[in-house]
N, CA, C and O atoms as a Tripos MOL2 file, in Angstrom:
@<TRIPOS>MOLECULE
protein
  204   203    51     0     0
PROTEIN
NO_CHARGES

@<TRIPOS>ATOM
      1 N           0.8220   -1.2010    0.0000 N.3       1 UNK1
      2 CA          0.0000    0.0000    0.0000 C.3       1 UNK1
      3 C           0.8610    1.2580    0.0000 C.2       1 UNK1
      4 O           0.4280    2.3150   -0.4590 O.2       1 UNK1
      5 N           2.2210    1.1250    0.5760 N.am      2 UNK2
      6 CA          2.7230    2.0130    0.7650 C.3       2 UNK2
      7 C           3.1980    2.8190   -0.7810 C.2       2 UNK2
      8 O           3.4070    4.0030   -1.0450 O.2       2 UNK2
      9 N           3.2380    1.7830   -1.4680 N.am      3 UNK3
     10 CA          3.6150    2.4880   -3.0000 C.3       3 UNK3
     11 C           2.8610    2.9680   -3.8200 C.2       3 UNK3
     12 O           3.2280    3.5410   -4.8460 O.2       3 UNK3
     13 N           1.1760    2.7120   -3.3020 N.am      4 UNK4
     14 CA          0.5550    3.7590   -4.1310 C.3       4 UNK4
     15 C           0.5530    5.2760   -4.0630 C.2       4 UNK4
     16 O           1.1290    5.9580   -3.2160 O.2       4 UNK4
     17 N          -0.0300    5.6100   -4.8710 N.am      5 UNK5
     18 CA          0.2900    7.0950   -5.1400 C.3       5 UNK5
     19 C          -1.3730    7.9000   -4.8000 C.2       5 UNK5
     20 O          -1.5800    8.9230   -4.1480 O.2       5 UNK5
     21 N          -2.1240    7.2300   -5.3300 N.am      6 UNK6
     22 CA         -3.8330    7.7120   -5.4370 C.3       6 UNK6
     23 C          -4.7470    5.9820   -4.6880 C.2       6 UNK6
     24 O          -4.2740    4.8460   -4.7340 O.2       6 UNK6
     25 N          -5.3190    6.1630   -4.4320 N.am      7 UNK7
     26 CA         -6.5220    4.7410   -4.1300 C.3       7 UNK7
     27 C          -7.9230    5.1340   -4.8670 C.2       7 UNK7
     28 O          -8.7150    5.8010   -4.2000 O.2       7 UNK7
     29 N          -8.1730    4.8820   -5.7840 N.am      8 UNK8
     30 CA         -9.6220    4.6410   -6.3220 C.3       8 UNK8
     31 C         -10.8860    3.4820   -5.5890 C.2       8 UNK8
     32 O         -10.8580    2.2550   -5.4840 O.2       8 UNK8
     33 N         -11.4880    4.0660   -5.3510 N.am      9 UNK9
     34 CA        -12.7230    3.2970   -4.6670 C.3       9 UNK9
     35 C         -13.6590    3.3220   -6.1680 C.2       9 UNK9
     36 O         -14.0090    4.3010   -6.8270 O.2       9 UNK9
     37 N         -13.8590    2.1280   -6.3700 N.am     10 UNK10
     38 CA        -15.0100    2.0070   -7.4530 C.3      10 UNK10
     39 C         -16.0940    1.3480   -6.6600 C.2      10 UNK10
     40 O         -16.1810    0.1200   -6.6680 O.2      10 UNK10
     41 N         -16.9200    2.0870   -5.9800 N.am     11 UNK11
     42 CA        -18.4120    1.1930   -5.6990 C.3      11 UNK11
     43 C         -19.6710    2.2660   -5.8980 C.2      11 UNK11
     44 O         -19.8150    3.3870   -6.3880 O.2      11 UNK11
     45 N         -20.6710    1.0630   -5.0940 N.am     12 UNK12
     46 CA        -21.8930    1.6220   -5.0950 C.3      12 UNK12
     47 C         -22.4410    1.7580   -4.5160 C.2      12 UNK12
     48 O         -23.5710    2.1890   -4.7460 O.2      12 UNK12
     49 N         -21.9320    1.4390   -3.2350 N.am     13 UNK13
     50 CA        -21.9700    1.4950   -1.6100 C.3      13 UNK13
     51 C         -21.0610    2.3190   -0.8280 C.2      13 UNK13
     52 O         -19.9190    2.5300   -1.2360 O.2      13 UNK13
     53 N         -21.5140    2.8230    0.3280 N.am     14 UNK14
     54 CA        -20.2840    3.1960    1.4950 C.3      14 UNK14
     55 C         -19.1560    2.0500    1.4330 C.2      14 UNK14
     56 O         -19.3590    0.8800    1.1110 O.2      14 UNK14
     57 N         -17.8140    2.6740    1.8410 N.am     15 UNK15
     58 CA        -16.9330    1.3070    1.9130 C.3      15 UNK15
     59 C         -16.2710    2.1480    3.2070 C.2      15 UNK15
     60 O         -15.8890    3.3090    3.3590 O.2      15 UNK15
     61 N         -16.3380    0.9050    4.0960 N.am     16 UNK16
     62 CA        -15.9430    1.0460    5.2980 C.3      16 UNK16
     63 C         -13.9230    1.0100    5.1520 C.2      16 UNK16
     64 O         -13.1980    0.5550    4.2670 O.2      16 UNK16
     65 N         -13.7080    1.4860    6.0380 N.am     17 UNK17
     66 CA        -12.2800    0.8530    6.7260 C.3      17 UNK17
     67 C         -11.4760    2.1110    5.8420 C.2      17 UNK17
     68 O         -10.2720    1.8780    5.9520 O.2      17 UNK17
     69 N         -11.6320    3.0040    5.2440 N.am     18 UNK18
     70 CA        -10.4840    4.5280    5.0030 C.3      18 UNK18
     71 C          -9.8500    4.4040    5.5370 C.2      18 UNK18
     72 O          -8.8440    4.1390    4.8790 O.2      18 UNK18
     73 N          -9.6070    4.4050    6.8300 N.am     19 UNK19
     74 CA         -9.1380    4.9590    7.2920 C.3      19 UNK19
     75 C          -6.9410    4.3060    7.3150 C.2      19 UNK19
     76 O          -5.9510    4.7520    7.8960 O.2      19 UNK19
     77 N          -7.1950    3.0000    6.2470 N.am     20 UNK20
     78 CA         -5.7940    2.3060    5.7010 C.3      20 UNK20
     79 C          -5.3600    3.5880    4.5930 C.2      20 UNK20
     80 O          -4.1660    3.7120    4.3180 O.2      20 UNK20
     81 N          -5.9920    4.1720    4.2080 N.am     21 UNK21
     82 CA         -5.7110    4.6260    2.8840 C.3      21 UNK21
     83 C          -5.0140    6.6420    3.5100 C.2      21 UNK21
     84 O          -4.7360    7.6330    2.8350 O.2      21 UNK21
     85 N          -4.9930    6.3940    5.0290 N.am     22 UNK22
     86 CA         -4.6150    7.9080    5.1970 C.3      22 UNK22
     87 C          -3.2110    8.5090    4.3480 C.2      22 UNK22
     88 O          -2.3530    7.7340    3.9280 O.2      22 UNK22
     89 N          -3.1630    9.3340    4.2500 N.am     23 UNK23
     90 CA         -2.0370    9.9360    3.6750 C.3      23 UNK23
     91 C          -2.2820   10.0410    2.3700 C.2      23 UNK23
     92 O          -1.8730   11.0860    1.8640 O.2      23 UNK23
     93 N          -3.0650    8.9420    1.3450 N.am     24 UNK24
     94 CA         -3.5540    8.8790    0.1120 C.3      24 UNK24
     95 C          -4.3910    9.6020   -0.7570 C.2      24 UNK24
     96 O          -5.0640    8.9420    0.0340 O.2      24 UNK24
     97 N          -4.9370   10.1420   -1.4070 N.am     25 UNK25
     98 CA         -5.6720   10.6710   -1.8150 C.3      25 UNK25
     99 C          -6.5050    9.6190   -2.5640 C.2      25 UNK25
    100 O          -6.0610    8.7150   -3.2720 O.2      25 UNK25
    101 N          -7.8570    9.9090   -2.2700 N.am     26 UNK26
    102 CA         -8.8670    8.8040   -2.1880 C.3      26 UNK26
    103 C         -10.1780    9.5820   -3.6110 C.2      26 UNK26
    104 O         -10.8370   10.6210   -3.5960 O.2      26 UNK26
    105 N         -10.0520    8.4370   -4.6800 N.am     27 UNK27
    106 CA        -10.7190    8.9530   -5.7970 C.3      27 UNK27
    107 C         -11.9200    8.3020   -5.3120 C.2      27 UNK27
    108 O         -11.6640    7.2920   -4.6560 O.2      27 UNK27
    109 N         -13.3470    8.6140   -5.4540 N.am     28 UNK28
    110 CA        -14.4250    7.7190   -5.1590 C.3      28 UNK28
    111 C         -15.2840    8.0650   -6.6210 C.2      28 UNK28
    112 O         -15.4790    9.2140   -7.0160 O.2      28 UNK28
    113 N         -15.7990    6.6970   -7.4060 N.am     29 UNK29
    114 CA        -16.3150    6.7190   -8.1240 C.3      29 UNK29
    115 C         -17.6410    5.8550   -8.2840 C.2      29 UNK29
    116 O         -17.9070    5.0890   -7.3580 O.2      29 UNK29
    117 N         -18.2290    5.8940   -9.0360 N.am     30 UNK30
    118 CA        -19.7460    4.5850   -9.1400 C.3      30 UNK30
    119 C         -18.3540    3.8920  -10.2650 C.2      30 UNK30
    120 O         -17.4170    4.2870  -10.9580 O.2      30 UNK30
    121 N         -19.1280    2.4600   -9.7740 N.am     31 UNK31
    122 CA        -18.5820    1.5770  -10.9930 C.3      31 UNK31
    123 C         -19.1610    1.2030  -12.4290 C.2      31 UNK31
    124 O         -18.8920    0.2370  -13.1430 O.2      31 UNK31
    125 N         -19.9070    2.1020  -12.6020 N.am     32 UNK32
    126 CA        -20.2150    2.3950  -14.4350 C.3      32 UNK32
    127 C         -19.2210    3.3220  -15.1530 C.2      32 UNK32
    128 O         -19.2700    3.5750  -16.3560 O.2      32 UNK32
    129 N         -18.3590    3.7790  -14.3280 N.am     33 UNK33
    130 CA        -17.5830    5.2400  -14.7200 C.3      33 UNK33
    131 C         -16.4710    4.3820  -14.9340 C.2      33 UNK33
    132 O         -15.6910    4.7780  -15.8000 O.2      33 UNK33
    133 N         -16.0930    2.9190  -14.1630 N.am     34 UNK34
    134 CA        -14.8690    2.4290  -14.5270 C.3      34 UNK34
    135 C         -15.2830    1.6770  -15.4450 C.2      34 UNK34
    136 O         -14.6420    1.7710  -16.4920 O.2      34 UNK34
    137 N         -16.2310    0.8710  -15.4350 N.am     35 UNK35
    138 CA        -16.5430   -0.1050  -16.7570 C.3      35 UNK35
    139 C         -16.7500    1.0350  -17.8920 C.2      35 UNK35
    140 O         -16.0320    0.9150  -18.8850 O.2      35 UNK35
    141 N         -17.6040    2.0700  -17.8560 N.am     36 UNK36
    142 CA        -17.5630    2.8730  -19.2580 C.3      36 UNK36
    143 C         -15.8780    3.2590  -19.7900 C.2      36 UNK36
    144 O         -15.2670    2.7060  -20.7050 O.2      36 UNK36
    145 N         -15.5250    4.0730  -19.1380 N.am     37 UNK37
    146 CA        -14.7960    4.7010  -19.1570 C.3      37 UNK37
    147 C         -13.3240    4.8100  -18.2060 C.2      37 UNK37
    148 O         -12.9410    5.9050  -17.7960 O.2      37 UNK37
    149 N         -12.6990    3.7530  -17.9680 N.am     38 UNK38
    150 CA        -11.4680    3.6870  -17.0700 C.3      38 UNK38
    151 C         -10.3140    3.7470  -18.1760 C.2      38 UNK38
    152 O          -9.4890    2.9970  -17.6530 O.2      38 UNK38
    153 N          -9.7450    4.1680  -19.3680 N.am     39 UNK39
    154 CA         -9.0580    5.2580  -19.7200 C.3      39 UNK39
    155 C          -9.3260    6.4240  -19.3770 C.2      39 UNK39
    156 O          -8.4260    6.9420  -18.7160 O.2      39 UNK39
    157 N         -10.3810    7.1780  -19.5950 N.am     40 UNK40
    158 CA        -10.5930    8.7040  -19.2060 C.3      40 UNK40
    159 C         -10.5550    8.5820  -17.9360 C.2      40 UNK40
    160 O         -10.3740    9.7560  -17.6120 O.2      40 UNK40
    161 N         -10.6130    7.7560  -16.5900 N.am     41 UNK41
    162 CA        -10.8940    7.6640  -15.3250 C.3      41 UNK41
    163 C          -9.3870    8.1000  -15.1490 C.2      41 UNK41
    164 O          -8.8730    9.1490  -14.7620 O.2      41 UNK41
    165 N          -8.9230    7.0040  -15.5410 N.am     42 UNK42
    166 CA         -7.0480    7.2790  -15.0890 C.3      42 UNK42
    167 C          -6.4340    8.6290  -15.6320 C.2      42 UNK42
    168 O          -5.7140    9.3840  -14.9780 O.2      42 UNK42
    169 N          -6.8090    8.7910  -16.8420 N.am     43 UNK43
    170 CA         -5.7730   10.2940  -17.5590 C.3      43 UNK43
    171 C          -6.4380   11.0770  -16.4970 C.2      43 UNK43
    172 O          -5.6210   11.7420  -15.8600 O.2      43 UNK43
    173 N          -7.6870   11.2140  -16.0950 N.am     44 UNK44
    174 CA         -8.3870   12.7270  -15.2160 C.3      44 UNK44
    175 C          -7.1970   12.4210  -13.7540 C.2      44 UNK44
    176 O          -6.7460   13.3490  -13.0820 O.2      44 UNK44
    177 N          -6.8440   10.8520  -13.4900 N.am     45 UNK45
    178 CA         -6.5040   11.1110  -12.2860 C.3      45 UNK45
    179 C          -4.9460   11.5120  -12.5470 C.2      45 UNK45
    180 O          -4.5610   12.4460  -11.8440 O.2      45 UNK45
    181 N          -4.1600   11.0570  -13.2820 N.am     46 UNK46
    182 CA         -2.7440   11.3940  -13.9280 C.3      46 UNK46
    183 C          -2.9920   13.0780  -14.1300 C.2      46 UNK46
    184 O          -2.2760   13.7640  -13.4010 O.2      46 UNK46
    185 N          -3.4500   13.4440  -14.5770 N.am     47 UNK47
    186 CA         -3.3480   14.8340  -14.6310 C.3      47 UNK47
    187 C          -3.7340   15.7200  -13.5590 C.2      47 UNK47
    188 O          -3.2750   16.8560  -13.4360 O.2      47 UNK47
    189 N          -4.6880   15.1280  -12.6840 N.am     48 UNK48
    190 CA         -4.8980   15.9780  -11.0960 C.3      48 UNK48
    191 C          -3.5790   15.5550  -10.1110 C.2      48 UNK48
    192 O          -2.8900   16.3920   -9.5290 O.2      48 UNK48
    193 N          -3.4370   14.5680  -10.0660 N.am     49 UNK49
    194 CA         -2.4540   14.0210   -8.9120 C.3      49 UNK49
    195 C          -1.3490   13.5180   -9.2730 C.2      49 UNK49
    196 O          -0.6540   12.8990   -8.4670 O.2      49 UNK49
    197 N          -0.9050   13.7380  -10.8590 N.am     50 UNK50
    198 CA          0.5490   13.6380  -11.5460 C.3      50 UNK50
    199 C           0.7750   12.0490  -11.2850 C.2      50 UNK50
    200 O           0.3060   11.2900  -10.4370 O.2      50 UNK50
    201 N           1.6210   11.8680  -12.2840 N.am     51 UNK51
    202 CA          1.9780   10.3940  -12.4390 C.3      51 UNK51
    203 C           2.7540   10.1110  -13.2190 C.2      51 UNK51
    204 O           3.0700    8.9320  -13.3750 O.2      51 UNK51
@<TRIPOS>BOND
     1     1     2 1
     2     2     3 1
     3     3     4 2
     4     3     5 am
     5     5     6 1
     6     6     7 1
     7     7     8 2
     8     7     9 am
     9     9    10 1
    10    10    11 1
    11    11    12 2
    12    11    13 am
    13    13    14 1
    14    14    15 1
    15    15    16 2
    16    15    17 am
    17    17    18 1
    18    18    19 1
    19    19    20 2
    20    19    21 am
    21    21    22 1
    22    22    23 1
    23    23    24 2
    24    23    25 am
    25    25    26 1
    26    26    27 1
    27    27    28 2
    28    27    29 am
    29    29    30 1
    30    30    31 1
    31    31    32 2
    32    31    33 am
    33    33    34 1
    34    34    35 1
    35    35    36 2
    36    35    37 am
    37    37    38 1
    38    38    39 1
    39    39    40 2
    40    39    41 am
    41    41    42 1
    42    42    43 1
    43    43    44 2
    44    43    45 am
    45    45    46 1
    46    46    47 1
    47    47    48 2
    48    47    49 am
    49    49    50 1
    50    50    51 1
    51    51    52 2
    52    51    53 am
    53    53    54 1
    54    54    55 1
    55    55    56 2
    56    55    57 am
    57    57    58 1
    58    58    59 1
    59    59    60 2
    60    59    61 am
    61    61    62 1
    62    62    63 1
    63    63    64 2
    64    63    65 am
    65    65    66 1
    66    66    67 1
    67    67    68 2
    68    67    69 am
    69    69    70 1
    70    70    71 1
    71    71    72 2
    72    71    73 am
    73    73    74 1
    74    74    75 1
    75    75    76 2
    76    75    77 am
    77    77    78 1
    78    78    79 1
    79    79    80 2
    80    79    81 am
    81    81    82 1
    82    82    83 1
    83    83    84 2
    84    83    85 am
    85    85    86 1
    86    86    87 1
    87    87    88 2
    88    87    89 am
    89    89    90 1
    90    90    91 1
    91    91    92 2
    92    91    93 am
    93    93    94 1
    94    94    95 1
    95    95    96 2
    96    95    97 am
    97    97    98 1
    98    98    99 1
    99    99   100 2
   100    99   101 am
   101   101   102 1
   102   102   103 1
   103   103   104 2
   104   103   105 am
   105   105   106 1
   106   106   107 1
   107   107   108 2
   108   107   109 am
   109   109   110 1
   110   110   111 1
   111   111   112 2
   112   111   113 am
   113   113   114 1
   114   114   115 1
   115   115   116 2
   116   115   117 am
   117   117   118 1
   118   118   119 1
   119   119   120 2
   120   119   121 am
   121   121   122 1
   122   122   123 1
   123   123   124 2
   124   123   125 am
   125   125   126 1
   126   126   127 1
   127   127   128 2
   128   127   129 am
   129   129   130 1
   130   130   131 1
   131   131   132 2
   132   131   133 am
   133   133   134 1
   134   134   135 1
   135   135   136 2
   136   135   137 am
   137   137   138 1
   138   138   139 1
   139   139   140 2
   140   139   141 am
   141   141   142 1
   142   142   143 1
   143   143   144 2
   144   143   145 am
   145   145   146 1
   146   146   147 1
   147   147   148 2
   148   147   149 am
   149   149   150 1
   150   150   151 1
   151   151   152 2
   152   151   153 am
   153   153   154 1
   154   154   155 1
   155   155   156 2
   156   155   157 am
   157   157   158 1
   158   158   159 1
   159   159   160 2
   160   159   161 am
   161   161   162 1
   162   162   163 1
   163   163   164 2
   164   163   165 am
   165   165   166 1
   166   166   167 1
   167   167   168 2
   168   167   169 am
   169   169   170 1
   170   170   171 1
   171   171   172 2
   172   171   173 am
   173   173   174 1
   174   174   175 1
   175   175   176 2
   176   175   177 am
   177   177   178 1
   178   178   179 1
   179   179   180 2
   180   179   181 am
   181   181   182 1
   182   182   183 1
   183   183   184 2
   184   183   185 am
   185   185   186 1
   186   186   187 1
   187   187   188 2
   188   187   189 am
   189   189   190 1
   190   190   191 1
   191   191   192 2
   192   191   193 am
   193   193   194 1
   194   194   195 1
   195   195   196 2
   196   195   197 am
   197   197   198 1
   198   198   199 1
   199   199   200 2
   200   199   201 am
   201   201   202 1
   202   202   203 1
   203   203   204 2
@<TRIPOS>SUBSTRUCTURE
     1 UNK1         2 RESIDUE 1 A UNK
     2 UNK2         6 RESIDUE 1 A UNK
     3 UNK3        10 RESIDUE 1 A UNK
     4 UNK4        14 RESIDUE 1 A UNK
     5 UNK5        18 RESIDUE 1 A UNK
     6 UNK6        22 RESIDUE 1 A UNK
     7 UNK7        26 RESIDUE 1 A UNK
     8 UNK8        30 RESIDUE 1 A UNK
     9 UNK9        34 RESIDUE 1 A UNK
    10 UNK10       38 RESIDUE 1 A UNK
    11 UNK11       42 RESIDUE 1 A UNK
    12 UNK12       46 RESIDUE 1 A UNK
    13 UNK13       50 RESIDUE 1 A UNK
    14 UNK14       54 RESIDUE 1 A UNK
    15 UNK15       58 RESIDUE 1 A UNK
    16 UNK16       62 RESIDUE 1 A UNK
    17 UNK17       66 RESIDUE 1 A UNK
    18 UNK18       70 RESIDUE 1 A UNK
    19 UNK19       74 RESIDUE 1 A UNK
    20 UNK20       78 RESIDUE 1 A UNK
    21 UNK21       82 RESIDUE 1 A UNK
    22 UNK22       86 RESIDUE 1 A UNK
    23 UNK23       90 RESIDUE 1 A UNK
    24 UNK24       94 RESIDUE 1 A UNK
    25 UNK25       98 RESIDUE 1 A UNK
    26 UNK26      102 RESIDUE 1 A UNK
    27 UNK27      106 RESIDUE 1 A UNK
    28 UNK28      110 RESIDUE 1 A UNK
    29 UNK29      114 RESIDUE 1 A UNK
    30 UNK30      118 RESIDUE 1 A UNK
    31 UNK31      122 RESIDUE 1 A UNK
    32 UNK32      126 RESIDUE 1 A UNK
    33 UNK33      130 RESIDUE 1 A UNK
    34 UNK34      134 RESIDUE 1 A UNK
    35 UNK35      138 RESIDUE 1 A UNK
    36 UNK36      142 RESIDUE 1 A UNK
    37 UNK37      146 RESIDUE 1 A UNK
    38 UNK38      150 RESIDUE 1 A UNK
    39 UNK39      154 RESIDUE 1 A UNK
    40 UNK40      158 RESIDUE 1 A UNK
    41 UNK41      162 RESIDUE 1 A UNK
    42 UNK42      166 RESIDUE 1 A UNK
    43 UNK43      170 RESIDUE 1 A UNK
    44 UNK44      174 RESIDUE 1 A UNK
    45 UNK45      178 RESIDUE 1 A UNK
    46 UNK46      182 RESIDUE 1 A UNK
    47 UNK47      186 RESIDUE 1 A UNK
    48 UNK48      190 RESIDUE 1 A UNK
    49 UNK49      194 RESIDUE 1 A UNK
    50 UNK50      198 RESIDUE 1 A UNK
    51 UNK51      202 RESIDUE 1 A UNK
């Protein structure tokens, strides 16, 4: 965990337990946005939070 850079949450529910992911910057999305579209998901996050 320590080597990520961003954590994406893809659900459709609350997701318990954040509180592993401190220090991270935490993307939260519905998971139609990753099945449609997870190229455009990643470039939006590469370009907000560099990569």
């Amino acid at each position: 965990m320590d080597e990520a850079d961003v954590v994406i949450v893809a659900a459709n529910i609350k997701v318990n337990g954040r509180e592993r992911f401190i220090g991270k910057p935490i993307v939260d999305v519905p998971t139609n946005v990753v099945i449609k579209s997870p190229k455009g998901l990643i470039n939006k996050i590469v370009k907000t939070y560099g990569g």
